[in-house]
C-alpha positions in Angstrom: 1.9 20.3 -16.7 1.9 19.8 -20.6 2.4 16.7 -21.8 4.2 15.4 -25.2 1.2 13.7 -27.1 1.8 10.6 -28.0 1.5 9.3 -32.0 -1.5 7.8 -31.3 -3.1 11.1 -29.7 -1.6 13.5 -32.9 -3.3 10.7 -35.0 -6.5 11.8 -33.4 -5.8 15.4 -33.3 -5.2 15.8 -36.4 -8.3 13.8 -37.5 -10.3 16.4 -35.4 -8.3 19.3 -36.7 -9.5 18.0 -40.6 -13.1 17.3 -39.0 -13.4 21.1 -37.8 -12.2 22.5 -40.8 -14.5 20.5 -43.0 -17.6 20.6 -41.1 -17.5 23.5 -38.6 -17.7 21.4 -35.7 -16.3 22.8 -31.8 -13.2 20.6 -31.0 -13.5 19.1 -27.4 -10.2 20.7 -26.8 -11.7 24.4 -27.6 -13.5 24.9 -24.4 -10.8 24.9 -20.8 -12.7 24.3 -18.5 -11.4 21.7 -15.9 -13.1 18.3 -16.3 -12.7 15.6 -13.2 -12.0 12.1 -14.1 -12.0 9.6 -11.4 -10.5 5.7 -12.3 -12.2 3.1 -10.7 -11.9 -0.7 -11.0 -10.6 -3.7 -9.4 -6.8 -4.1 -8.0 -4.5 -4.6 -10.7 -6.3 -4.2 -13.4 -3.8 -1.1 -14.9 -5.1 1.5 -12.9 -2.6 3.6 -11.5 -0.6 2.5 -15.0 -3.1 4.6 -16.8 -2.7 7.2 -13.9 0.6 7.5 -14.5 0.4 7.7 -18.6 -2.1 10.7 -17.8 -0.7 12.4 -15.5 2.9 11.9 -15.6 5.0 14.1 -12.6 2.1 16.1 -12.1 0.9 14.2 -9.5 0.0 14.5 -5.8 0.0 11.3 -3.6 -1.7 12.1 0.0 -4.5 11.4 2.2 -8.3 11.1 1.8 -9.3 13.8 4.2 -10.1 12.6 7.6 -9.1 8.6 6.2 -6.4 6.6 6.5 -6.9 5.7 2.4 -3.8 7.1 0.4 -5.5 9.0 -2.9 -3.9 10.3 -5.8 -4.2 12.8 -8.3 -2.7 14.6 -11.0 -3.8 17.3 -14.2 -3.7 16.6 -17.8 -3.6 19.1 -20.4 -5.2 17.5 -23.5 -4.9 19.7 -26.4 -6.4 22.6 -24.5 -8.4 20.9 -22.3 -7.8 20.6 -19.0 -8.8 17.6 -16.8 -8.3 16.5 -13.1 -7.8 12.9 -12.7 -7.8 10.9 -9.5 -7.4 7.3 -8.9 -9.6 5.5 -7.1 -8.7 3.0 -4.8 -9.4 -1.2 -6.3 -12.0 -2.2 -5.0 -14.7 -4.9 -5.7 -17.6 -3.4 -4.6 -19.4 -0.8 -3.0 -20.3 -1.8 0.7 -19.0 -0.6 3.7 -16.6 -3.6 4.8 -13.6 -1.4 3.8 -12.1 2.7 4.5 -11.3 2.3 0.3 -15.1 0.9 -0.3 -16.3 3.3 1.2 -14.7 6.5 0.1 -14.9 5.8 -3.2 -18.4 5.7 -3.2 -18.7 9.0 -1.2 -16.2 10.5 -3.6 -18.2 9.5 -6.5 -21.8 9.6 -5.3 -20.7 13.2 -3.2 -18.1 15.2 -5.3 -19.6 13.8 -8.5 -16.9 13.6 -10.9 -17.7 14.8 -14.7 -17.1 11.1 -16.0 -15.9 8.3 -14.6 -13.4 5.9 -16.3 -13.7 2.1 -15.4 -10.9 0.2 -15.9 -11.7 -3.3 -16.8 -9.1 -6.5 -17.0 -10.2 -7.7 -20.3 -8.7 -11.1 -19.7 -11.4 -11.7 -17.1 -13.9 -9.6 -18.3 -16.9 -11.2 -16.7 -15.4 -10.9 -13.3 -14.9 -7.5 -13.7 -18.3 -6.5 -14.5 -19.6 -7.1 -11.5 -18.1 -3.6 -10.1 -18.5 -2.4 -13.6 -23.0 -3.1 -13.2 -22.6 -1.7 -9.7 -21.1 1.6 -11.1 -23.8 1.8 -13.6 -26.4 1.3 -10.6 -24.9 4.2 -9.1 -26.6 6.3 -12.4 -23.1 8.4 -13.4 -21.8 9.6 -16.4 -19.1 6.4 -17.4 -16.3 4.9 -20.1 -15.4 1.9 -20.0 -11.7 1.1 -20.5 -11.2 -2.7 -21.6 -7.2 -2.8 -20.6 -4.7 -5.6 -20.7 -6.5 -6.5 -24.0 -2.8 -7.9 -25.0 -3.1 -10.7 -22.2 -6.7 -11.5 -23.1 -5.4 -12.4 -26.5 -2.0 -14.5 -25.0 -5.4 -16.2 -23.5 -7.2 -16.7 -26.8 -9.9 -14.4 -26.4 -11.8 -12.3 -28.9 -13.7 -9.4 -27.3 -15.8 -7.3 -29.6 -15.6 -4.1 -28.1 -19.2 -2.9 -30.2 -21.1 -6.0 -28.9 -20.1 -5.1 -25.1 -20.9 -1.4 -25.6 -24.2 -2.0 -26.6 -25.1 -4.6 -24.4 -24.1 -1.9 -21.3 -25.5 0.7 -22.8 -21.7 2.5 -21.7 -19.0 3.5 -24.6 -16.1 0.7 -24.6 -12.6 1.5 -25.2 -10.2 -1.2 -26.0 -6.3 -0.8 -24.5 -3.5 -2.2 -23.8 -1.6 0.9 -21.1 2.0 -0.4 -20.2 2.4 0.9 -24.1 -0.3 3.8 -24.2 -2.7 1.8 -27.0 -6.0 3.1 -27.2 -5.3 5.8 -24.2 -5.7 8.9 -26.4 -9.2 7.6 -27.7 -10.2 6.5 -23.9 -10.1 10.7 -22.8 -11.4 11.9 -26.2 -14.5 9.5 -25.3 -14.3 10.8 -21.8 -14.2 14.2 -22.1 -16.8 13.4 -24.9 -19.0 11.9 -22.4 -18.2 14.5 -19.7 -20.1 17.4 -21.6 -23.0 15.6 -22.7 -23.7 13.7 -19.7 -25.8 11.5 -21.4 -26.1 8.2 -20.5 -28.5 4.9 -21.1 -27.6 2.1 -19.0 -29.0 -1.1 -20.0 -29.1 -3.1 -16.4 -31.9 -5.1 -16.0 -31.9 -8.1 -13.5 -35.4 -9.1 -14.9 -38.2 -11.0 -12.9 -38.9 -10.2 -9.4 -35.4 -9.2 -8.5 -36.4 -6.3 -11.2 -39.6 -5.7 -9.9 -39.0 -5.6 -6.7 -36.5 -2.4 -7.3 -38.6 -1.0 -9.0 -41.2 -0.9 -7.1 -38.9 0.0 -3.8 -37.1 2.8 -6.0 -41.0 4.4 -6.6 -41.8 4.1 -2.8 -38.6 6.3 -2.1 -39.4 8.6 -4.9 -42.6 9.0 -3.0 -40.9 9.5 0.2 -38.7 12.2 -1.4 -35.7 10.2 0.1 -32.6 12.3 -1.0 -29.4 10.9 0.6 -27.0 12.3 -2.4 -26.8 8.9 -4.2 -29.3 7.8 -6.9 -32.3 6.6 -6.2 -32.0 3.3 -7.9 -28.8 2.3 -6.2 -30.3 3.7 -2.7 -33.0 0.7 -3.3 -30.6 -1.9 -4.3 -28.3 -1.3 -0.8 -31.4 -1.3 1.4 -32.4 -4.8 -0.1 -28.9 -5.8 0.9 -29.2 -4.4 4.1 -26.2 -2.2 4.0 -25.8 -0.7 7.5 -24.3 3.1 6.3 -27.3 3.2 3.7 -29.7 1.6 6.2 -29.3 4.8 8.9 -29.1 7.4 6.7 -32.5 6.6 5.2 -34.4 5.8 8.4 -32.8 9.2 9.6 -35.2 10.5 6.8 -37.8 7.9 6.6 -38.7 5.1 9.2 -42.0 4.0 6.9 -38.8 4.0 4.2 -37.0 1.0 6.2 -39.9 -0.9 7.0 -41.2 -1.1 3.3 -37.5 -2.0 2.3 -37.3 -4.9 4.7 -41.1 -6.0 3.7 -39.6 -6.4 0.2 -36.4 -7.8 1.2 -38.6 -10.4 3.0 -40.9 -11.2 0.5 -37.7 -11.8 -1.9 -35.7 -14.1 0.3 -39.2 -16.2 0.5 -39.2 -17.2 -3.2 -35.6 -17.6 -3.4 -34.8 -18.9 0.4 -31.5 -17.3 0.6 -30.4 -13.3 2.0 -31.7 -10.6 -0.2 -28.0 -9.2 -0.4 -27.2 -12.6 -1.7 -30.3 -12.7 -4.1 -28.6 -9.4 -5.5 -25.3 -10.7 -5.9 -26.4 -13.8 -7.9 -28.1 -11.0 -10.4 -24.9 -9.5 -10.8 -23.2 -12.3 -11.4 -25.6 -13.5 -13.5 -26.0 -11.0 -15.6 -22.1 -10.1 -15.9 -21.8 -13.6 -17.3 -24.4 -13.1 -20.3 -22.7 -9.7 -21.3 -19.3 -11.5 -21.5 -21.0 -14.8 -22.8 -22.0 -12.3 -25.8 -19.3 -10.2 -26.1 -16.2 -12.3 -26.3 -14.9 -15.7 -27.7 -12.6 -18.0 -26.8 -10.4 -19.1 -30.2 -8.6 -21.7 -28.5 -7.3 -22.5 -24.7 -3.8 -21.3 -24.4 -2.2 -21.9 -21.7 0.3 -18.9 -20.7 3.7 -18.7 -19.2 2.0 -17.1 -16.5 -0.5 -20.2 -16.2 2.7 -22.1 -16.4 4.8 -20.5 -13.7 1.6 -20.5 -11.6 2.4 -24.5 -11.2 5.4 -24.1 -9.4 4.9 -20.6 -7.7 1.5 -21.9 -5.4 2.5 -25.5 -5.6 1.7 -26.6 -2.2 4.9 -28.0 -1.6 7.4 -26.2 -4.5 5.3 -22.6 -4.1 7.5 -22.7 -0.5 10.6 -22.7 -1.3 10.0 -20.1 -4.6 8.3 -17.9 -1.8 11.1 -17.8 0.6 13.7 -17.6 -2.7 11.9 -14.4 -3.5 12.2 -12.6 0.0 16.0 -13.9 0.7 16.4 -12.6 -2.7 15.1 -9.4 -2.2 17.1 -8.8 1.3 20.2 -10.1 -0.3 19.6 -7.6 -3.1 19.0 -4.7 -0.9 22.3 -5.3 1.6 24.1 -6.1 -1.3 23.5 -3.2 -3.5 22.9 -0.8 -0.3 26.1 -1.3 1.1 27.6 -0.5 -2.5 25.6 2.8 -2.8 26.1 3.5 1.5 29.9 3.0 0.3 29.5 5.8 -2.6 27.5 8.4 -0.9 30.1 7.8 2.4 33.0 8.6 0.3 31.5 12.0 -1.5 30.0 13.1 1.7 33.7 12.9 3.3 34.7 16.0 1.5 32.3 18.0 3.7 33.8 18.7 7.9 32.1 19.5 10.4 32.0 23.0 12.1 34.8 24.5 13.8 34.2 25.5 17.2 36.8 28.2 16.9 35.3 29.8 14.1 31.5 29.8 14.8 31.5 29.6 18.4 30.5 25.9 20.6 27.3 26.5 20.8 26.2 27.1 17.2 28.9 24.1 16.2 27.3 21.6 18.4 23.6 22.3 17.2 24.8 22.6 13.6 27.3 18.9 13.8 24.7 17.2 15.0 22.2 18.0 12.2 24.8 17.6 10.1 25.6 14.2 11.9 22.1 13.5 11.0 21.7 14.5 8.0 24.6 12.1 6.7 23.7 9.2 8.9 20.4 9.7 6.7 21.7 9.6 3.5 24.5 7.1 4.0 22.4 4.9 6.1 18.8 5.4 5.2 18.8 6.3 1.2 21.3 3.1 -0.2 19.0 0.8 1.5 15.9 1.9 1.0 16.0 2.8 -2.6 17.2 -0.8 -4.0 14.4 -2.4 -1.6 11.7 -0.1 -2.6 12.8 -0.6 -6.8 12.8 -4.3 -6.4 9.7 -4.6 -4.1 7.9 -2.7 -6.4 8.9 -4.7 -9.6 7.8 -7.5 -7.4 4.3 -5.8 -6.6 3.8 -5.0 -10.0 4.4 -8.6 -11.8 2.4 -10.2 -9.6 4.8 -12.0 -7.4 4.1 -10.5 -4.6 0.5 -11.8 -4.2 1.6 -15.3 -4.9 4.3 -15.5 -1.6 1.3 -14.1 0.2 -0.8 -16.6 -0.8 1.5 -19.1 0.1 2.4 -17.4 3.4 -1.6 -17.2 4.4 -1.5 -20.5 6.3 1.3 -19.1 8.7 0.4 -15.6 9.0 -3.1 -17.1 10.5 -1.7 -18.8 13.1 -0.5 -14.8 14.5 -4.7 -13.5 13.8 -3.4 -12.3 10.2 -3.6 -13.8 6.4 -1.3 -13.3 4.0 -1.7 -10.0 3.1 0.0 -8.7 6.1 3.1 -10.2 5.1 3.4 -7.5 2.4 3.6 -4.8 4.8 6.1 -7.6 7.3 8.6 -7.4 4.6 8.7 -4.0 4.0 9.7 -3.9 7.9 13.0 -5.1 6.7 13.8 -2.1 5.3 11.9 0.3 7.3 9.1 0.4 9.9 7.9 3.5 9.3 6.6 2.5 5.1 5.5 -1.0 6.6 3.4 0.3 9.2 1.9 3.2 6.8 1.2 0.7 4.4 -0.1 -1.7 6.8 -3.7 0.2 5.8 -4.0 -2.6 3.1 -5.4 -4.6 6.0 -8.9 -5.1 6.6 -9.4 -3.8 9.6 -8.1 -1.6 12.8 -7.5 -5.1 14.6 -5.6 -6.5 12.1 -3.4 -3.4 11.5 -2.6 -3.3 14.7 -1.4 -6.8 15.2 0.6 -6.0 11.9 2.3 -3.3 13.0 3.5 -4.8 16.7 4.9 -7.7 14.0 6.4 -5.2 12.5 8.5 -3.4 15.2 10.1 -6.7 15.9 11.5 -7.4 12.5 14.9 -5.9 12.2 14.9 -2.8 9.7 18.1 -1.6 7.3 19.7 0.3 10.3 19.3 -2.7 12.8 20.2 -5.2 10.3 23.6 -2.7 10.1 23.8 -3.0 14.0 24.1 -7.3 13.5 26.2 -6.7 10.4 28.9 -4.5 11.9 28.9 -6.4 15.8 28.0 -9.7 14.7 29.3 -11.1 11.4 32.3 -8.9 11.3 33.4 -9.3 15.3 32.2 -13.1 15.7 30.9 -14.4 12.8 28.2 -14.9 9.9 26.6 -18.0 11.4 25.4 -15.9 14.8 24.4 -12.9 12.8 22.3 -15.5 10.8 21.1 -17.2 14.3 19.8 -13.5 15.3 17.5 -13.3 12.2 16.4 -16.6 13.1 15.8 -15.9 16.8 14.1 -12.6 15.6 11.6 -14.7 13.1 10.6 -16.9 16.6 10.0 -13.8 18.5 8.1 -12.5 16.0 6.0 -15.7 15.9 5.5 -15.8 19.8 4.6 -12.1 20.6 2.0 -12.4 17.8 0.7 -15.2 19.4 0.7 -13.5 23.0 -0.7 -10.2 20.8 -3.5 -12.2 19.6 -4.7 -13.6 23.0 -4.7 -10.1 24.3 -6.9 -8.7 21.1 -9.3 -11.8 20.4 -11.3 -11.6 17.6 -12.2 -13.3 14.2 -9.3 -12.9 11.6 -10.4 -11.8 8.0 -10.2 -14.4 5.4 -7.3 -13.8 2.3 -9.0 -12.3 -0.6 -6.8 -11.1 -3.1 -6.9 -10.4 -6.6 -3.6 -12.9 -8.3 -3.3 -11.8 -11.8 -1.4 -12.7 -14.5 2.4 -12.6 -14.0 4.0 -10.0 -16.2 6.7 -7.9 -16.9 6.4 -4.3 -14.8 6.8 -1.2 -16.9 10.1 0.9 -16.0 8.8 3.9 -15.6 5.9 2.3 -13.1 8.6 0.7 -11.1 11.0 4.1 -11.1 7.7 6.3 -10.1 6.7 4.1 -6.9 9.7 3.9 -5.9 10.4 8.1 -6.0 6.9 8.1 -4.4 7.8 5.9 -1.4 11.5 7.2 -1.1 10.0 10.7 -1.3 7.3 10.4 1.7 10.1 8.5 3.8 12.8 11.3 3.9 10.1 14.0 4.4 9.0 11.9 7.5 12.4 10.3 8.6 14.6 13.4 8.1 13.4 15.9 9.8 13.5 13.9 13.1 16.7 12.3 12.1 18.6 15.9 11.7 16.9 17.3 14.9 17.2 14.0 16.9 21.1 14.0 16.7 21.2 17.9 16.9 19.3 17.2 20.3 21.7 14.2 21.3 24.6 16.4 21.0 23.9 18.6 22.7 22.7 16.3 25.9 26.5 14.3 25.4 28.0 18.1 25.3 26.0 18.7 28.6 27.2 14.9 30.4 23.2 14.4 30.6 23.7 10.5 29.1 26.7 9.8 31.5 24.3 9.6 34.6 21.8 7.6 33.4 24.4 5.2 32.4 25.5 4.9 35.8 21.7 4.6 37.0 21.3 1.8 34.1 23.9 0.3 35.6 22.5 -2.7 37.5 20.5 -3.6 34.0 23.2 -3.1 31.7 26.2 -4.3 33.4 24.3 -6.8 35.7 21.4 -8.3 33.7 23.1 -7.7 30.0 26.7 -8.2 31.2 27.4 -4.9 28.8 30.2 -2.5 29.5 28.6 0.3 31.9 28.9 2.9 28.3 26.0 0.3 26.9 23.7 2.7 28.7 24.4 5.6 26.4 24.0 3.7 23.7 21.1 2.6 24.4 19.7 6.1 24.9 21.0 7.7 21.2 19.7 4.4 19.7 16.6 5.2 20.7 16.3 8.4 17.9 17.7 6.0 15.3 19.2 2.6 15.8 22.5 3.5 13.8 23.2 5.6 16.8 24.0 2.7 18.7 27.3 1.9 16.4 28.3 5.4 15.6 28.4 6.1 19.0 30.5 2.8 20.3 32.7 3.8 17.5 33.3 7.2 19.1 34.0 5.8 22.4 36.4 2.9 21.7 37.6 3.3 17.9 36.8 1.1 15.2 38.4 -2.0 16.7 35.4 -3.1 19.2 37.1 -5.8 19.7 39.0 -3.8 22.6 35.9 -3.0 24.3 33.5 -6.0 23.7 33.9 -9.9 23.8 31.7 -12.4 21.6 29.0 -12.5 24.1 28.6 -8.4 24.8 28.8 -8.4 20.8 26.0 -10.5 20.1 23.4 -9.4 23.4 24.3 -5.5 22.2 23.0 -6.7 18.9 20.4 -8.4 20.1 19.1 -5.9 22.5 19.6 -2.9 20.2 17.6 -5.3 17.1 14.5 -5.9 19.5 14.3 -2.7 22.1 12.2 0.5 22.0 11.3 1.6 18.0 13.2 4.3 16.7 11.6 7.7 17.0 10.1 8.2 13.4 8.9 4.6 14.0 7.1 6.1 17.4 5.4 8.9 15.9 4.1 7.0 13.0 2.7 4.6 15.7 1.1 8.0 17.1 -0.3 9.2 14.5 -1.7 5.3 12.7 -3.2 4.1 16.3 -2.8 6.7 18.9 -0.5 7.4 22.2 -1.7 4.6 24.1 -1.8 1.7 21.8 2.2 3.3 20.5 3.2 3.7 24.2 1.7 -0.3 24.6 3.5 -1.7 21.7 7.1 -0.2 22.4 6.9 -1.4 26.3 6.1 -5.1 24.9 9.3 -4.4 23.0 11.4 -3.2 25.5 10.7 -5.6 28.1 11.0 -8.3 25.7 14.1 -7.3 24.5 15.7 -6.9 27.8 14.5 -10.1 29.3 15.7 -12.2 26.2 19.0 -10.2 26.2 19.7 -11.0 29.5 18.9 -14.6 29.3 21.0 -15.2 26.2 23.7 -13.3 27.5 23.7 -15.2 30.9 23.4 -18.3 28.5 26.3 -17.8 26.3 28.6 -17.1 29.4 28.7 -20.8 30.1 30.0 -21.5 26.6 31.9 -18.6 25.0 
């Protein structure tokens, strides 16, 4: 992939191109060989922004090997040089309490990238330099990028860019990357520093913290203690007793362990508090001096951001701005989607289906029922997702997102969860399968998993179509509206009952809130082809063979039995027509099926068939009972057989047992 340079970049080129001429000089672009570049940094600090400015389409969005930690990468071709960037996931620090901690250090510390790039929020500069002192532990070749530099002025702050470069020891590049400022200098400077390798960190805790690594750092020199990261930062993580870096020494050196923990002891004696904290009052000790001397603050301004902040986690106002933003973002996805479903249902009606007397039953069955699929997909699926996905990611982006989380913490603990896992709950309104997937934000496996069975319960795009099209069309807004509300209690009680079967301590929220802002377009229009794009190659394929394979069961009068033999739950229990049976079966490949299929049966009056109560239990049922398939299998693949097979019986039992007694409930009154 070649990019267009940007002004800034030819500016530089050409300043090179005048510098070889008149001095003879190599140009950094003159020699191809591929140069890694890994970003690291805290969350939203411009990171994948940057990314994206890099790398543009060229881009690959996937799987660390063997983790559960989405990576990305992409190639650059800078002026002849070629350079493989991948972003590292934000993180704060390098322990083990986290998949993203900890593959970011084996990535770094393992495949040792030519340079590494930190990304720095220049607004809070001294809290970022905490990661920033533990990368420079860590001994690697390093730029750092000061971003956002535009909101650290809106601030008041000076930063002198010289002054922090030579208190780290680590070249400093000032930019600003929703409008590519400074990003042409940051990879001349990296690919710079990439082909000298040469490095001089100035990190120097002082006193007996400093002496204390030291001498720990000599005895495992001694040792010969070689466990791929350097030897420095090995010392360091044994004072703070991490537990990865802890076994992999003593599986070289027992004497090794024993003379870390003598020092560890002798430390926490002087200072009577935990070594690891000892080290992290260094750190935070030191970051502040660096920023102390590096930047200035002109005057206090205080920001719109700052401003809006006063409303938006107002402990009474932040409630109703929360619950504002996620009406409005369901109101704008039903809205718009039904507009687009509308569009895409229109041009698709120019295509029929297979004529048995021209290709033969056999071949038209299979291929209408992939074709059945395949538009069901993209008239059902695509509108919705696409305006959820662009609006949830400009509300990810500004910042908005971590503020109705915040605010949300306080109810989400009461289900074993913080408020965190109410990102991944919304994105269940539009579809399980990206909510669960992206339920690996979560702290741990224990916490995912609770997230996800929360997650199965809320009603997606295609059940919220179900409700739409039974309820507020057949009996009338106010019920649909009383389902969502039923479905938010349900939600609250199974976690409940989900929690007292899986007890354990819930993580506390920490999360990064920056500064509200305005989300670049082409961020916003890049995340959103991302997640659209990994949805349809997961949902389609089981969509298009699911109906093929439904087809050709009704073709066969397979479904028609089991009706019968549903029976006695359906007709007695549910008080459904005895047909509720078969679609109950096609709903389970995708909950659409549920409607398309009653509409084949009876027509698109339902009225004939169904009265108020059947309307709102078939909706009811068909919003709660088993997940979908491509729900199912990414419960396989995320937690396993059993724990998928667990989660969809709690659903089906509790959507039959609440169906039947609301539908035995409403017989007295409607």
């Amino acid at each position: 992939m070649v990019r267009l340079p940007t002004c800034i970049e030819k500016e530089e080129y050409e300043k090179s191109l005048l510098e070889k001429k008149e001095t003879g000089k190599p140009f950094d672009g003159d020699v191809s060989s591929d140069i890694s570049v890994a970003l690291a940094g805290n969350a939203n600090v411009g990171k994948s922004v940057i990314f994206n400015y890099l790398t543009g389409s060229d881009q690959v969005v996937g799987n660390w090997p063997g983790k559960t930690v989405k990576r990305a990468e992409g190639n650059l071709n800078h002026h002849g040089q070629k350079i493989h960037i991948i972003d590292l996931p934000g993180i704060y620090s390098f322990s083990t309490f986290s998949m993203e901690e900890i593959v970011s250090r084996e990535y770094i510390a393992h495949d040792k990238p030519d340079v590494v790039i930190n990304v720095l929020d220049a607004s809070v500069l001294e809290r970022n330099l905490f990661f920033t002192l533990q990368l420079m532990e860590m001994d690697i070749p390093m730029v750092v990028c000061l971003n956002q530099m535009d909101i650290a002025r809106q601030k008041g702050y000076h930063i002198d860019a010289k002054k922090l470069e030579k208190a780290l020891g680590v070249p400093v590049v000032p930019t600003v990357a929703v409008t590519g400022k400074g990003l042409g200098k940051l990879i001349q400077k990296a690919i710079r520093v990439a082909k000298t390798q040469k490095h001089d960190y100035n990190v120097d805790y002082g006193g007996e913290v400093e002496k204390a690594i030291r001498n720990l750092s000599t005895f495992l020199e001694s040792e010969k203690i070689d466990i791929g990261y350097s030897t420095r930062w090995v010392a360091i993580k044994l004072m703070e007793n991490d537990p990865e870096i802890n076994k992999l020494v003593q599986s070289k050196s027992v004497r090794a362990i024993q003379y870390a923990n003598h020092v560890a002891f002798e430390l926490e004696k002087i200072h009577d508090e935990p070594s690891f904290a000892i080290i992290a009052s260094e750190r935070y000790s030191l970051a502040s001096k660096i920023s102390a001397g590096a930047q200035k603050q002109k005057k206090f301004k205080m920001t719109l951001s700052e401003r809006l902040d006063k409303i938006l986690i107002h402990p009474v106002y932040g409630y109703f701005t929360s619950a504002l933003v996620i009406i409005g973002l369901l109101v704008w996805t039903f809205v718009l989607g039904n507009f687009i479903s509308e569009l895409i249902t229109n041009a698709m009606s120019f295509f029929q289906p297979v004529d048995p007397a021209l290709s033969g039953p056999a071949i038209a069955v299979l291929w209408n029922g992939a074709f059945g699929g395949l538009v069901a997909g993209l008239t059902l699926i695509v509108p919705f997702v696409i305006p959820f996905y662009i609006l949830l990611a400009y509300i990810q982006n500004s910042g908005l997102l971590t503020r109705v989380a915040f605010m949300m913490d306080s109810f989400m603990q009461k289900i074993g969860l913080h408020g965190k896992a109410l990102i991944p709950l919304i994105l269940g309104y539009g579809c399980s399968v990206p909510a669960i997937d992206s339920t690996r934000i979560l702290e741990t496996k224990r916490e995912r998993l609770l997230a996800a069975f929360a997650i199965t319960f809320a009603p997606c795009s295609a059940r919220t179509i179900i409700i739409l099209s039974l309820v507020a069309v057949f009996v009338s807004i106010w019920w649909a509206l009383a389902l969502y509300v039923l479905d938010l209690i349900i939600i609250f009680i199974m976690g409940k009952i989900a929690l007292k079967a899986m007890p354990g301590e819930a993580t506390g929220l920490i999360m990064e809130m920056h500064s509200l802002r305005i989300p670049s377009s082409s961020v916003i229009l890049k995340d959103t082809w991302n997640r659209t794009k990994a949805l349809a190659y997961m949902v389609f394929p089981v969509f298009i063979a699911g109906s093929a394979l439904i087809q050709v069961f009704y073709v066969l009068g397979v479904l028609e039995p089991i009706s019968s033999f549903m029976a006695p739950l359906t007709v007695g229990w549910l008080k459904l027509p005895l047909f509720a049976g078969v679609l109950l079966i096609v709903g389970v490949v995708r909950k659409e099926f549920v409607l398309v299929t009653l509409v084949s049966f009876v027509g698109t009056d339902l009225s004939v068939a169904l009265n108020s109560t059947q309307f709102i239990v078939l909706a009811l049922v068909g919003m709660l009972y088993l997940p979908c398939l491509s729900t199912f299998s990414i419960l396989i693949k995320e937690f396993g057989l059993k724990a998928a097979s667990a989660i969809s019986a709690a659903n089906l039992i509790t959507a039959f047992l609440v169906g039947g007694i609301v539908a035995h409930a409403l017989s007295l009154f409607l």
